[in-house]
ROTIFI-829311 format. One line per 3 residues: for each residue z, x, y negated of N, C-alpha, C, O. Coordinates in nm, 3 decimals, decimal comma. Last residue first. Layout:
% ROTIFI-829311
Z/X/Y/Z/X/Y/Z/X/Y/Z/X/Y  ... $
END
This chain:
% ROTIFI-829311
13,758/7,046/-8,343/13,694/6,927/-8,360/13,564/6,856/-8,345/13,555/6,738/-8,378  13,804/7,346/-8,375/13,762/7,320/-8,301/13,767/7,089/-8,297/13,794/7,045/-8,186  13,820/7,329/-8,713/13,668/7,397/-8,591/13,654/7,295/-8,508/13,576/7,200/-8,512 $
14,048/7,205/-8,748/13,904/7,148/-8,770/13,795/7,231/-8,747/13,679/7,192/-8,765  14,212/7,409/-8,669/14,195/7,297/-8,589/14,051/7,243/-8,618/13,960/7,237/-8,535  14,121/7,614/-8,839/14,150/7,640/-8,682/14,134/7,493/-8,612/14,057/7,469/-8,519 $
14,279/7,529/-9,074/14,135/7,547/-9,060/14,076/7,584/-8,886/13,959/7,558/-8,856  14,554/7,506/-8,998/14,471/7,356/-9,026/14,341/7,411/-8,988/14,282/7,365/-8,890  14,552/7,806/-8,925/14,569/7,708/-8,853/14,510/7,594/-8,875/14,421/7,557/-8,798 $
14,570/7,865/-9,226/14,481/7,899/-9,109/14,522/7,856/-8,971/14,488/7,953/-8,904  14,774/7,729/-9,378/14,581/7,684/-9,419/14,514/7,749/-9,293/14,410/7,697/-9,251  14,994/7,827/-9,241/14,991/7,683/-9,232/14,838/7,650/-9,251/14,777/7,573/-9,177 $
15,088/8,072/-9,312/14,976/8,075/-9,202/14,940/7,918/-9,170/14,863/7,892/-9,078  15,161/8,315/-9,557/15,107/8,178/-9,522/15,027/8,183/-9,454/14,921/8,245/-9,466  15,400/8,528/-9,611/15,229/8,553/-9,565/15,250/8,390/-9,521/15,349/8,353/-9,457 $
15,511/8,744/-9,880/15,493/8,575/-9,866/15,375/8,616/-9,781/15,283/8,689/-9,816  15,703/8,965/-10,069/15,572/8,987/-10,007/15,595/8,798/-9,868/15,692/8,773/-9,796  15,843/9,036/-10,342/15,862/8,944/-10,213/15,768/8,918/-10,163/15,717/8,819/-10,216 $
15,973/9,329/-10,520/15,866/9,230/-10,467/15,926/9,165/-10,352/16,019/9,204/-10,281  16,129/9,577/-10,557/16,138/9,448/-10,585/16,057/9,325/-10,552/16,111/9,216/-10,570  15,817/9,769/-10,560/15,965/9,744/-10,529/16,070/9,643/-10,611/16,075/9,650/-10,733 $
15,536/9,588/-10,473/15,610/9,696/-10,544/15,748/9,682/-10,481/15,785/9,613/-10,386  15,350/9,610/-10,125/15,394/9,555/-10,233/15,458/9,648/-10,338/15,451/9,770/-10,320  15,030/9,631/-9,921/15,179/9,702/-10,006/15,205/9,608/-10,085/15,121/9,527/-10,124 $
14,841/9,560/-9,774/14,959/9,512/-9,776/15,100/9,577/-9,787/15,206/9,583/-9,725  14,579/9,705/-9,723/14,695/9,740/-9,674/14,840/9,680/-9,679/14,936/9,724/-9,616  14,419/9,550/-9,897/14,424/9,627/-9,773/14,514/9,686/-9,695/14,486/9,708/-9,577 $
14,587/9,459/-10,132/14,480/9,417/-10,035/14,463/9,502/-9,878/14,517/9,479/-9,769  14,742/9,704/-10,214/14,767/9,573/-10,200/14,708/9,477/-10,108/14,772/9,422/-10,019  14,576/9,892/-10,271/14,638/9,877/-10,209/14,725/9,770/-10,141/14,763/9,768/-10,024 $
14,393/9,769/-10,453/14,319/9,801/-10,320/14,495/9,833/-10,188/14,509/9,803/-10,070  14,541/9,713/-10,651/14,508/9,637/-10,611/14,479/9,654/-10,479/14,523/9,579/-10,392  14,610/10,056/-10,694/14,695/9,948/-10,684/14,649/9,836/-10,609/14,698/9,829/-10,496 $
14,376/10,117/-10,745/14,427/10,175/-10,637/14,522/10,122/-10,643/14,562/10,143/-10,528  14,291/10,012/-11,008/14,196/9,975/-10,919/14,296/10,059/-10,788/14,225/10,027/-10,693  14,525/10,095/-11,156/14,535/9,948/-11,162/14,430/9,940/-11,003/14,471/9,881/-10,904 $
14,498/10,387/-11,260/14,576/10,322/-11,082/14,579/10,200/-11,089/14,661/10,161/-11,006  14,139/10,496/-11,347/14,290/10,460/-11,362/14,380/10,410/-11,237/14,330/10,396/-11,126  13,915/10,599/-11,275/13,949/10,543/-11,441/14,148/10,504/-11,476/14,229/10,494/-11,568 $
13,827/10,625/-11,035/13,859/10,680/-11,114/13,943/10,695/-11,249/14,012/10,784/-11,299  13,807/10,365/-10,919/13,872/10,420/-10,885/13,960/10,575/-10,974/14,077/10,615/-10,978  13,581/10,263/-11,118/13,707/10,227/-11,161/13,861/10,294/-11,102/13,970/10,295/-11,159 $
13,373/10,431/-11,043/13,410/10,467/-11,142/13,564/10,452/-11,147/13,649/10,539/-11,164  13,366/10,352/-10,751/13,430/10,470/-10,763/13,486/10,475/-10,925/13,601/10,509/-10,951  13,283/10,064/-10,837/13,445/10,096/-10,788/13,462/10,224/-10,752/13,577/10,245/-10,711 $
13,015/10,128/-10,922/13,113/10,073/-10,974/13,289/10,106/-10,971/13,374/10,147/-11,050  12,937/10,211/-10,703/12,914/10,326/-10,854/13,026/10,236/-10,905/13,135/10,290/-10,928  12,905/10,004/-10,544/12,998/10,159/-10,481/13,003/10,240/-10,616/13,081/10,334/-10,625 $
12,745/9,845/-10,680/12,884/9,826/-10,647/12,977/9,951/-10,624/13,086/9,981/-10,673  12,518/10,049/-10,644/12,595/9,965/-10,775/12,716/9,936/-10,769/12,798/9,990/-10,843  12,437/9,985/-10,347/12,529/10,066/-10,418/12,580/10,095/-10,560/12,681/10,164/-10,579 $
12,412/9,702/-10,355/12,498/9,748/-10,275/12,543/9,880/-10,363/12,646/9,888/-10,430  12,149/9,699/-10,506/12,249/9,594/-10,562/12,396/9,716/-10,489/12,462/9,791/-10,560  12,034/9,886/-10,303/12,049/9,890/-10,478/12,165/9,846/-10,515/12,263/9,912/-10,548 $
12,010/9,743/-10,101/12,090/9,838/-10,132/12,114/9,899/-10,235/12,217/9,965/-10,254  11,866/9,490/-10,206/12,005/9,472/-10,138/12,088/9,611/-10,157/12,199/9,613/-10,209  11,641/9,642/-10,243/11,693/9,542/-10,344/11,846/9,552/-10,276/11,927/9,636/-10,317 $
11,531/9,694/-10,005/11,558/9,844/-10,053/11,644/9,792/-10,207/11,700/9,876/-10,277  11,486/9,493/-9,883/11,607/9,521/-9,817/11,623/9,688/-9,921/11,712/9,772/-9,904  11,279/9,416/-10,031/11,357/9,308/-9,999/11,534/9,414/-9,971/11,646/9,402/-10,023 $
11,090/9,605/-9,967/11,139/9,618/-10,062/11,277/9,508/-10,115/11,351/9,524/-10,212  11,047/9,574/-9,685/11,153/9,659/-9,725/11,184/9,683/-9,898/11,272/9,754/-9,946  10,946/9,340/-9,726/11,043/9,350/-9,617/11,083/9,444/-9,683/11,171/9,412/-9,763 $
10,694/9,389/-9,839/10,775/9,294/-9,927/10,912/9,324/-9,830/11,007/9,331/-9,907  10,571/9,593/-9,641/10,600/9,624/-9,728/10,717/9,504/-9,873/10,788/9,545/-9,965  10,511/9,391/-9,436/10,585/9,486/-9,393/10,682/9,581/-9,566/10,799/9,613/-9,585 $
10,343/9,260/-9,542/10,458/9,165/-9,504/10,590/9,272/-9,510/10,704/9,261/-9,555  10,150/9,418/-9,592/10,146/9,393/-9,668/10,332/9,302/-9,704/10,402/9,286/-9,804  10,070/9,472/-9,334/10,139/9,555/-9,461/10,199/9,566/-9,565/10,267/9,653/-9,621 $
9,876/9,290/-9,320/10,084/9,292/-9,158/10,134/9,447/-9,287/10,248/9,495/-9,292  9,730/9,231/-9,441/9,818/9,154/-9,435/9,967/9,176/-9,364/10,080/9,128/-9,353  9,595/9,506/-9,329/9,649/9,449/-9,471/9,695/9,357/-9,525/9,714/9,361/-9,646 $
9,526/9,432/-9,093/9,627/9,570/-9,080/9,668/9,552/-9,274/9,774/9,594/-9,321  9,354/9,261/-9,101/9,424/9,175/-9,060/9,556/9,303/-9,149/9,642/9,274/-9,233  9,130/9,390/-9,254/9,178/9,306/-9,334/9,318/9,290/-9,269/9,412/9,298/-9,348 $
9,133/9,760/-9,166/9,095/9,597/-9,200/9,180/9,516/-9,229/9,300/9,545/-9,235  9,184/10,059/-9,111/9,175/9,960/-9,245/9,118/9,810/-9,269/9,070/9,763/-9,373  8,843/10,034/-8,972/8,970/10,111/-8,970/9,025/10,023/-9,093/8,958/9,944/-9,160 $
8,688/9,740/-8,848/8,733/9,853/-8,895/8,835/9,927/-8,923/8,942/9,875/-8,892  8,670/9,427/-8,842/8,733/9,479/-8,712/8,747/9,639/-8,760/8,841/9,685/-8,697  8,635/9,322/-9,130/8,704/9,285/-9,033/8,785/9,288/-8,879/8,875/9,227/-8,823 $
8,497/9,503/-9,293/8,626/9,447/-9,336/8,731/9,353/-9,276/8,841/9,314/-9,316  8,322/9,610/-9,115/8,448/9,695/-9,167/8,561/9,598/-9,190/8,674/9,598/-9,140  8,145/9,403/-9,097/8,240/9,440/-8,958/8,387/9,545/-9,023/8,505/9,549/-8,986 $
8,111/9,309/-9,342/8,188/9,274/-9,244/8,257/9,317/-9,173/8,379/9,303/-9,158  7,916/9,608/-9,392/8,079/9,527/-9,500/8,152/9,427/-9,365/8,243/9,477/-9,298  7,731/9,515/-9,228/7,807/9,629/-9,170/7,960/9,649/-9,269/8,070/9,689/-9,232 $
7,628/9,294/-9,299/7,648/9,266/-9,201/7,789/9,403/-9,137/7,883/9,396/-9,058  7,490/9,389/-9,538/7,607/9,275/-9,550/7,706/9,250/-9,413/7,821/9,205/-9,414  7,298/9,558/-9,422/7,423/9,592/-9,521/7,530/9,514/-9,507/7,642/9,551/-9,473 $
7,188/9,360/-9,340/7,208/9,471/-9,270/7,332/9,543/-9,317/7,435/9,574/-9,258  7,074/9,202/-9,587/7,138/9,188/-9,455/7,199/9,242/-9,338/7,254/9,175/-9,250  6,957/9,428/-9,696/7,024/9,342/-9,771/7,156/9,282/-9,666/7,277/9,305/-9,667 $
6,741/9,474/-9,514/6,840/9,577/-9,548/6,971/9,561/-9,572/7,069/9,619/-9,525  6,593/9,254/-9,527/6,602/9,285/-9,406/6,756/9,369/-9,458/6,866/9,319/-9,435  6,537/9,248/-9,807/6,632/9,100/-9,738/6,683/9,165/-9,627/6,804/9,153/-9,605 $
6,360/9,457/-9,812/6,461/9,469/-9,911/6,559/9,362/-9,859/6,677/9,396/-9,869  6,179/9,367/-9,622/6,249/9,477/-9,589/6,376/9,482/-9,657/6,483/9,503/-9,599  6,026/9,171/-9,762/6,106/9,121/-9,621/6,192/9,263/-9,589/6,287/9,244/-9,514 $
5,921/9,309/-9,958/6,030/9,219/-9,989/6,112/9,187/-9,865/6,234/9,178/-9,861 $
END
């Protein structure tokens, strides 16, 4: 019986050490564990991200309303006939109350 405890213990003793200083231990499965929510975190974002890009190629595609706008925006086209207006009075106010 004292052998079967002896063993028992022996055993128990060598689970430990694995599960604590061994290849594969516990700590290397927590920092993996962090490591792994991290990129699934950031593999979400690019998902989301390129969705978007599926998106506005489609629409790029689909018609000139979406290359209109973009033009507009970015580049600051207008049509013909248009009166193209640039307001600089809100960026400034906002300028001041920074620096405040």
């Amino acid at each position: 019986m004292k052998r079967l405890i002896f063993l028992l213990i022996c055993l128990l003793s060598l689970l430990q050490y694995r599960l604590w200083k061994g290849d594969n231990n516990f700590s290397e499965y927590v920092v993996l564990q962090t490591q792994i929510a991290a990129q699934e975190q950031s593999n979400d974002k690019l998902v989301a991200r390129n969705q978007i890009l599926k998106e506005e190629i489609i629409d790029l595609k689909s018609g000139t309303a979406a290359i209109e706008e973009r033009a507009r925006n970015e580049l600051g086209m207008v049509k013909e006939g248009e009166t193209f207006y640039r307001v600089v009075g809100s960026e400034l106010r906002d300028l001041n109350q920074l620096n405040r």
